[in-house]
N, C-alpha and C positions, 0 to 999 in steps of 0.2 A: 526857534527852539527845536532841539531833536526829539523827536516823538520813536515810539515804539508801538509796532501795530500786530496784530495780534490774528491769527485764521486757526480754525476751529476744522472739522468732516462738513461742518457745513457752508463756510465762506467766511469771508472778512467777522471778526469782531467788531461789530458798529452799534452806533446809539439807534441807527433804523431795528435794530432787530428786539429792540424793548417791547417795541410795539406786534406781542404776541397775539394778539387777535386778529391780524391783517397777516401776519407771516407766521404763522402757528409752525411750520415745520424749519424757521429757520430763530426760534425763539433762544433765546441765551439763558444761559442754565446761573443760578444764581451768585455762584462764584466766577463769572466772567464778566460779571457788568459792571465794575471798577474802570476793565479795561476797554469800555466799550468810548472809540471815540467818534467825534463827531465827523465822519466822514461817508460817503457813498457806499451802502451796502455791495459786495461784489463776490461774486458765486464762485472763485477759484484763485490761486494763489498766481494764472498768469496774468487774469484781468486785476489783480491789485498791485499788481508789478507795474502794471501799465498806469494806473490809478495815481499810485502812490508813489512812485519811483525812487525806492528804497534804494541804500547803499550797502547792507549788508543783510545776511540772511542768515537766520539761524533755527537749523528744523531739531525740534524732538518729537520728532512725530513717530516715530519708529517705522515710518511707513518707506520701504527702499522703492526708491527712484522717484521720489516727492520730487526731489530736484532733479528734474530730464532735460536732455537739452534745450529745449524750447527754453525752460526758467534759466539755465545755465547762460544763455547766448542773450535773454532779455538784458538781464543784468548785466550783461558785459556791454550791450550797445549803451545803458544808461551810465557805466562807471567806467572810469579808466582801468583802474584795480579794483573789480569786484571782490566785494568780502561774504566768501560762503563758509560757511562752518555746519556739516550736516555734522551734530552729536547723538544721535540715537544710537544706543551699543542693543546688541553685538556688532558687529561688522556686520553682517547680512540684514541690519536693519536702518544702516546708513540711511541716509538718504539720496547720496551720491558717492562714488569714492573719489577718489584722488585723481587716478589718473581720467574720469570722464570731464570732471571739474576744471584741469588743465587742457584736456585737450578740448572744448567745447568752449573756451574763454580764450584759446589761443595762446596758452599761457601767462595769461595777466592775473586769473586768478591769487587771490591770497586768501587762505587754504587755511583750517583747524576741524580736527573730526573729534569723536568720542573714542574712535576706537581704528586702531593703529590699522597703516597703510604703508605698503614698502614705498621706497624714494622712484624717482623713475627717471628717463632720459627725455629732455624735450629741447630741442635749438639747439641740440650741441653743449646741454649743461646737464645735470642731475639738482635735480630739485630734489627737496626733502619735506614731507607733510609736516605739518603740525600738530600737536595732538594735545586739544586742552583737558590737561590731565588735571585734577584736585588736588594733584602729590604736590606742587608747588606750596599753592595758597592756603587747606585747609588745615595742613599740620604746624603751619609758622602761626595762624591764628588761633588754632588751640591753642601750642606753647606760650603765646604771648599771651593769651587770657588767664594761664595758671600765672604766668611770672608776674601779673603787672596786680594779681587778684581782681580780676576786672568784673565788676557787679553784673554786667552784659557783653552783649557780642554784639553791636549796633553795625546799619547799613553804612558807615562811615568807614568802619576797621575793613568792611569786606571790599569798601570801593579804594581805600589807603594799600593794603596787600595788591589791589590787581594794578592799580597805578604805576606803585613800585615794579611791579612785573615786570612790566610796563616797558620800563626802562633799562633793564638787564641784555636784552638783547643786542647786540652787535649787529652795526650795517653790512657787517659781509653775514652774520646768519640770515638774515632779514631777506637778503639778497637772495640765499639761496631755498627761501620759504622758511626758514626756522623761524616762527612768530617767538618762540621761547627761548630763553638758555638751555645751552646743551645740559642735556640729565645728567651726565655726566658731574656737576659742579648744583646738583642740589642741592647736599650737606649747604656751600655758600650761597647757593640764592636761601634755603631757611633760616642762614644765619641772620642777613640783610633784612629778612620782610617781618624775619619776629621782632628784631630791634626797633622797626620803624613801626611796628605796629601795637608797640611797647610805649612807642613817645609820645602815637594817637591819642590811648587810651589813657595816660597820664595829663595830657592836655585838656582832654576832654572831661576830664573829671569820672572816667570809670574804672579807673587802674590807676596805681599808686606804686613808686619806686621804691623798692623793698629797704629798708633801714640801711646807712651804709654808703648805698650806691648813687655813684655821680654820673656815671656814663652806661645808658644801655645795653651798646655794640660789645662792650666790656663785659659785663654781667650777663651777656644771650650767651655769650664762648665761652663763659663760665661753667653756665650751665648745661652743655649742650654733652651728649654722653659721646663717651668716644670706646670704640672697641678695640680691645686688646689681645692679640692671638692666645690660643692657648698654648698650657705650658701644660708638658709630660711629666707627672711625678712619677719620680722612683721608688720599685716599694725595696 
């Protein structure tokens, strides 16, 4: 089972650091001990690299250069495609950018930030960052919670949107680092994810198909607003 591990200014999140009378300066503050597992206490994010041997990495640390090469090149000796994703915004609080990411991984990195990085040249190809934006997924699961009148917003509807995400992209975007569909074609990936996040919530018993309607995908285009240029009146 895949596990999620968690580091703190003070090292690993572990069940050893409950025991705040023997570790009093590396004690867990009371909203982290859900996620404290049962693993080896470890004082830095290279010796748990080494501990744990993660496949993917994801800093909000805001702290820039969390990830320096030393983590950068861990990861890449443990993974064929390592998966970094420093999101800490602004940009100057990355944790790595783009181009140290690639080039410290040799270009096997697969790449997602907070906050936008130009494309760059590597091998004779242009790669292009990734950038996990919210403008995908948080405005298709609003609209789908007004359309379906859903009593809640459950961890289901948010793991069903990024699923479908998921699957929007293209082996040649993929290829050239685009983890997402081109922004370009958001109006259609929000068409796609309210729809399907419309069938969740109807299945699931928290949203309900409005009077009427037989087909979701139908009824999302229906309502979806469309703009219309202005027009000059004559006086």
């Amino acid at each position: 089972m895949n596990r999620c591990y968690f580091m703190d200014s003070k090292g690993l999140v572990c069940k050893q650091r409950l025991d705040a009378p023997q570790t009093p300066k590396h004690a867990l503050q009371p909203h982290k001990v859900a996620f404290a597992h049962d693993v080896p206490y470890q004082p830095n994010l290279a010796a748990a690299i080494d501990a744990i041997k993660p496949t993917v990495l994801i800093g909000v640390s805001t702290i820039h250069g969390a990830f320096d090469e030393t983590i950068v090149r861990k990861m890449s000796a443990l993974n064929e495609r390592p998966i970094i994703m420093p999101l800490s915004n602004p940009t100057s609080k990355a944790e790595c950018t783009f181009e140290q990411a690639v080039r410290w991984s040799d270009g096997q990195v697969v790449f997602a930030s907070g906050s936008p990085f130009p494309p760059m040249k590597y091998g004779g190809r242009t790669l292009y960052p990734a950038q996990a934006n919210n403008a995908y997924v948080f405005p298709a699961l609003g609209h789908a919670a007004v359309l379906a009148g859903a009593k809640e917003v459950t961890d289901d509807a948010f793991l069903a949107a990024a699923e479908s995400l998921g699957t929007m992209t293209t082996e040649s975007e993929l290829a050239d680092g685009k983890l997402f569909p081109d922004f370009d074609s958001i109006r259609a990936v929000s068409h796609d994810l309210t729809a399907r996040v419309c069938e969740l919530m109807e299945r699931d018993g928290v949203g309900t198909k409005p009077a009427g309607v037989t087909d979701w995908r139908k009824y999302v285009d229906s309502q979806f607003w469309e703009p219309e240029p202005e027009t000059s009146s004559k006086l």
